[in-house]
C-alpha positions as CSV (number, residue, x, y, z in Angstrom):
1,X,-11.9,-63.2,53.5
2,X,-14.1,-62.9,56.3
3,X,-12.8,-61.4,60.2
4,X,-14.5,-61.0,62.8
5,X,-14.0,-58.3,65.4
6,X,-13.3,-59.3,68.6
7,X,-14.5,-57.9,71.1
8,X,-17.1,-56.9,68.8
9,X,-17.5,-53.3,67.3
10,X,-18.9,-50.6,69.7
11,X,-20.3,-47.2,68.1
12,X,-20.3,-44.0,70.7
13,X,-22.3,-41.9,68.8
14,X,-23.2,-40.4,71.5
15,X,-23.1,-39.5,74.4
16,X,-19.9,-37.3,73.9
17,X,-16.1,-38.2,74.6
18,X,-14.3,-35.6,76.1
19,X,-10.3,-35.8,74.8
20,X,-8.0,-34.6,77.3
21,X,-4.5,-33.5,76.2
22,X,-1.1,-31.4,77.3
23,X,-0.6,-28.0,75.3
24,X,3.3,-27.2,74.7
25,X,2.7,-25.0,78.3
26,X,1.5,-27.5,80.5
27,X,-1.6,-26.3,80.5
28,X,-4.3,-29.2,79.4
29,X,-6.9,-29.3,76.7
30,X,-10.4,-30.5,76.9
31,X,-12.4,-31.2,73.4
32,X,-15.5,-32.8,73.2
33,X,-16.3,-35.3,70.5
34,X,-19.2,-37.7,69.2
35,X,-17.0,-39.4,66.6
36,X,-15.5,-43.0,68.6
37,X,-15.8,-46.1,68.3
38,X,-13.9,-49.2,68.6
39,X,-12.9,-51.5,66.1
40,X,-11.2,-54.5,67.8
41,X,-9.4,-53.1,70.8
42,X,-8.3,-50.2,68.4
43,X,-10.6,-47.1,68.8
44,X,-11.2,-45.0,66.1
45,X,-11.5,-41.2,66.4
46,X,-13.0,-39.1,63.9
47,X,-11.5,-35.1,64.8
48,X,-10.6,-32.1,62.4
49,X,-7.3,-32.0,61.7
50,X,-7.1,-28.1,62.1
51,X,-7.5,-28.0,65.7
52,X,-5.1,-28.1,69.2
53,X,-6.1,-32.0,70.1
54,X,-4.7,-33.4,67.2
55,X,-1.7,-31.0,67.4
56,X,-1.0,-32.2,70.8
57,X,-1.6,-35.6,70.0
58,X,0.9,-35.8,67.5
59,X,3.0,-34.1,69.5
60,X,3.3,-36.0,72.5
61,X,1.4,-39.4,71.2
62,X,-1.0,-39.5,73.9
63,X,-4.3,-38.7,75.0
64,X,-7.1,-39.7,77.7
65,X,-10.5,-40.7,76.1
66,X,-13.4,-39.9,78.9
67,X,-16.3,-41.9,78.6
68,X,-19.3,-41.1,80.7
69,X,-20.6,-43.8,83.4
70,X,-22.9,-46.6,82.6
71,X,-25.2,-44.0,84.8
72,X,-24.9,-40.8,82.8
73,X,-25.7,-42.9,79.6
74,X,-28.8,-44.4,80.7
75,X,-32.0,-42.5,79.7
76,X,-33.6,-40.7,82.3
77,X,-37.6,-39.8,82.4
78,X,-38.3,-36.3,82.3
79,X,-40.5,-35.5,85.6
């Protein structure tokens, strides 16, 4: 059977996705990560399991992906 994606699949290698998420405190997490990408309109996160942001994602069920600006993607020249 054949399905296709839509929208289409989109790899973010890089550049990097910062995770933000809430530690049991209050206090919020930043990680960085070069493992997203969407299948669908599901994205797909590949973290270590022995680390605070899954722990607080499983926790509370939430997290903020940050993706960087069409801008801070775009290859810049060197001057």
């Amino acid at each position: 059977m054949h399905v296709v994606s839509e929208p289409p699949i989109l790899y973010l290698g890089t550049p990097v996705v910062l995770i933000s998420t809430v530690n049991e405190d209050g206090s919020y997490n930043l990680a960085p990560m070069s493992s997203a990408f969407w299948l669908g309109w599901r994205c797909i996160l590949g973290l270590g399991a022995v680390s605070k942001t899954p722990e607080n994602m499983i926790r509370t069920g939430q997290c903020v992906l940050n993706l960087p600006s069409e801008q801070m993607a775009r290859p810049r020249s060197i001057a």
